[in-house]
C-alpha positions as CSV (number, residue, x, y, z in Angstrom):
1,X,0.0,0.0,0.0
2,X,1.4,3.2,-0.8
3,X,1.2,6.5,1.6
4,X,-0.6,8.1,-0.1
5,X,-3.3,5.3,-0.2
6,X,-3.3,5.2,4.0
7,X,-5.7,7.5,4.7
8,X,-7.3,7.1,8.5
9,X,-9.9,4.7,8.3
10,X,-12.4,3.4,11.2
11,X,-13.7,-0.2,11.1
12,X,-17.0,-0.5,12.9
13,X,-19.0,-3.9,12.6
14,X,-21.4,-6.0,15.0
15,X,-21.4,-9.3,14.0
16,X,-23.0,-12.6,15.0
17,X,-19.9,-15.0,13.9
18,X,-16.9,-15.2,15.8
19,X,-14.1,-12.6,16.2
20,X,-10.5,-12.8,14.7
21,X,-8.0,-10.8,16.8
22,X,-5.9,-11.3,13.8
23,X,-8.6,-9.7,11.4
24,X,-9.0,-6.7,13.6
25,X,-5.4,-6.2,14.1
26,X,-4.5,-6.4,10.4
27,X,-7.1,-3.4,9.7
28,X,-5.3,-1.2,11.3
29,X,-1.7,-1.7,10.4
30,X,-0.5,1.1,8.6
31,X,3.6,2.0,7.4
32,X,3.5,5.3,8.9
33,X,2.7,3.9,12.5
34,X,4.9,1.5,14.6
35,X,2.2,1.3,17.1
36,X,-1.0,-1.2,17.1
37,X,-2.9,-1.1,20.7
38,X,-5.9,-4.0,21.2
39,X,-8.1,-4.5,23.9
40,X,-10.0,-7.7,23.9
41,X,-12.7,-8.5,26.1
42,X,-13.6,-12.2,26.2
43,X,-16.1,-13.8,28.1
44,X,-15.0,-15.7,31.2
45,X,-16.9,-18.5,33.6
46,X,-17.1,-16.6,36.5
47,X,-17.9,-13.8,38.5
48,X,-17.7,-13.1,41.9
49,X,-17.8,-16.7,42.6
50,X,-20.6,-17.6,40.1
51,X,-20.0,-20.1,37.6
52,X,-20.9,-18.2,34.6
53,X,-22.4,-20.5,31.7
54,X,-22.5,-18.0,28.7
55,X,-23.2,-14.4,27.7
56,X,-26.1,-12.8,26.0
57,X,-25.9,-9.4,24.5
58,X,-28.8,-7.2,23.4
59,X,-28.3,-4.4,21.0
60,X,-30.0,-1.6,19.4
61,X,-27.9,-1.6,16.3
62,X,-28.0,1.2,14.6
63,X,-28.1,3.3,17.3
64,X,-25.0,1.1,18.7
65,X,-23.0,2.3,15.4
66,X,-24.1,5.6,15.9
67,X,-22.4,6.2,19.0
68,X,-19.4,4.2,18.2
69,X,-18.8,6.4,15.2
70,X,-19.0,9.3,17.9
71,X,-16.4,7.8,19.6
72,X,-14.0,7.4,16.9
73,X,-14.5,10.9,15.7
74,X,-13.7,11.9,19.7
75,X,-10.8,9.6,19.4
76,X,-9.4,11.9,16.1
77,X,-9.9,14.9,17.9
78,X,-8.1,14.3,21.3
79,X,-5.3,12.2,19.3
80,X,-5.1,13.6,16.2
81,X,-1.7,10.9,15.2
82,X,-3.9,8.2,15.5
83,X,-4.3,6.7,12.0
84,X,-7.1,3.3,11.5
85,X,-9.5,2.7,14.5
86,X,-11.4,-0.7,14.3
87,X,-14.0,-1.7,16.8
88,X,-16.0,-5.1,16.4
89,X,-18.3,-6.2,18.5
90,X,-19.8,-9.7,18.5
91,X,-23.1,-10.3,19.4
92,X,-23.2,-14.2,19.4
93,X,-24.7,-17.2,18.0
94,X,-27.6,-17.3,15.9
95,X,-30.9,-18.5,17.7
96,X,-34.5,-19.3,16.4
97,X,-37.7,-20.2,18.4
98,X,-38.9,-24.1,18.3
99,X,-42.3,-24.3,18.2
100,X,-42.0,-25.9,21.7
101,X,-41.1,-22.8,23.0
102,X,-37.0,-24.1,23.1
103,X,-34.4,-22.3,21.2
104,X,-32.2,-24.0,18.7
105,X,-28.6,-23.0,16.8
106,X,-29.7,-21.5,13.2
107,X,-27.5,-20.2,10.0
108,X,-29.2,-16.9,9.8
109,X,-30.5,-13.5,11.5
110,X,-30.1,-13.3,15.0
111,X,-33.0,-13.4,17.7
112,X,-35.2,-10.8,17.4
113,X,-37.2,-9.3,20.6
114,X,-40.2,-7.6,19.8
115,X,-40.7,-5.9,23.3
116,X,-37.1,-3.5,22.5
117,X,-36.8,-4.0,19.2
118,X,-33.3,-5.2,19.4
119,X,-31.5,-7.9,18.7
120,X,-30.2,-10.9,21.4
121,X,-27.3,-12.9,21.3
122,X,-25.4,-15.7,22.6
123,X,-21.1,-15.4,23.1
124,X,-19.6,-18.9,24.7
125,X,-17.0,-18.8,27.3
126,X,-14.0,-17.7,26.0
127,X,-14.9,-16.7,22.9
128,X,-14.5,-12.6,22.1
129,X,-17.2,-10.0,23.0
130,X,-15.1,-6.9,21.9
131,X,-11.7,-6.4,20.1
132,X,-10.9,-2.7,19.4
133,X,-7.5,-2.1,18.0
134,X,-5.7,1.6,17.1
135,X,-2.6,2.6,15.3
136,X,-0.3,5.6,15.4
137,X,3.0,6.6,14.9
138,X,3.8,5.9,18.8
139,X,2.4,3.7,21.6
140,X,1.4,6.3,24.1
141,X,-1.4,7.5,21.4
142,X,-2.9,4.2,20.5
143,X,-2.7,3.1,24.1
144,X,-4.7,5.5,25.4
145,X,-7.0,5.8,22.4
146,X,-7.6,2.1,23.2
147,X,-8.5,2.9,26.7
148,X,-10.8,5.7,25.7
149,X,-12.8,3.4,22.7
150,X,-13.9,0.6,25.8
151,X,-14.3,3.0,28.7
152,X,-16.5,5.3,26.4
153,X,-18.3,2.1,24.6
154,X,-19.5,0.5,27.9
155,X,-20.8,3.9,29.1
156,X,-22.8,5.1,26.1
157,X,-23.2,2.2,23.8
158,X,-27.0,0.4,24.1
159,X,-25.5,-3.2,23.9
160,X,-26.6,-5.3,27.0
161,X,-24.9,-8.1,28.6
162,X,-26.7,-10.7,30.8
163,X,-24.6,-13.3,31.9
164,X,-26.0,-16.7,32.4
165,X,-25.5,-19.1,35.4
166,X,-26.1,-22.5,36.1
167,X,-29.6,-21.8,37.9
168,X,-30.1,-18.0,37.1
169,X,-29.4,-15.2,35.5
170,X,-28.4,-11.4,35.9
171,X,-28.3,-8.4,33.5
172,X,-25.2,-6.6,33.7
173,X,-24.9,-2.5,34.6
174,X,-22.1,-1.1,33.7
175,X,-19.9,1.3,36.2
176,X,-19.5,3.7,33.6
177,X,-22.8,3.4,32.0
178,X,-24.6,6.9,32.0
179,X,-27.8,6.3,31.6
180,X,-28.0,3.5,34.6
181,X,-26.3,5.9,36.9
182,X,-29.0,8.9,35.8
183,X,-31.8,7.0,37.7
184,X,-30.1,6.3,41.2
């Protein structure tokens, strides 16, 4: 790729099939920058001494791009070196309704809940929820850009996490979230 070809780029996508830290990563790589900065947040089987089964995520899509795009756009202002910004967000296996009532794997579209209008979804045990990646010239730049892009995302992105135990389950609330923190 020539130079002149490497103009800053953001990568946003929501997707139902697995992440690639490799994918990500390689989206961002640019010859003027020596720096590539990833966060990757994976789901893990515990918390707080629960055995944690799987994850769900809920999303309002295209508002969910919205705001990431917002982010990235913050992220060129505050760090103006940083060159490709890439944030992917999986939201899980695809799921339809039996006519029992039970849900089963399925090749297309993802679950689709009429009451928010949003769509559900299903990310094993350590499989990827998030990878964001950043590059710039230096490390300080894409490190912090990094940290901004997740901090930011969990506060003002509507995607929803409910983790899933072995006998119950729990929707998640973001720290950070904004809106959560507005009604206390």
């Amino acid at each position: 790729m020539e130079e002149s070809e490497d103009v800053p780029k953001d990568f946003i996508k929501l997707k139902s099939e697995k992440l690639s830290v490799d994918e990500v990563s390689e989206l961002v790589v640019s010859p003027s920058c020596g720096a590539v900065s990833l966060f990757i947040g994976t789901t893990r089987n515990n918390f707080k001494g629960r055995k944690v089964i799987r994850l769900e995520y809920e999303a309002y899509s295209s508002m969910a791009e919205t705001e990431i795009k917002k982010i990235c756009r913050y992220v060129r202002q505050k760090w103006p070196s940083v060159k490709h910004i890439a944030v992917h967000h999986r939201l899980g296996l695809n799921f339809k309704k039996r006519k029992n009532g039970r849900k089963k794997p399925m090749s297309g579209g993802l679950i689709y809940s009429k009451v928010w209008n949003s769509n559900i979804c299903v990310v094993p045990i350590t499989e990827a929820s998030v990878i964001i990646a950043v590059s710039s010239p230096h490390r300080v730049e894409s490190l912090e850009a990094v940290t901004y892009c997740i901090n930011t995302l969990k506060a003002s992105v509507p995607i929803w996490k409910k983790e899933i135990y072995e006998d119950e389950y729990s929707w998640k609330e973001n720290k950070e979230c904004f809106w959560a923190n507005s009604e206390k």
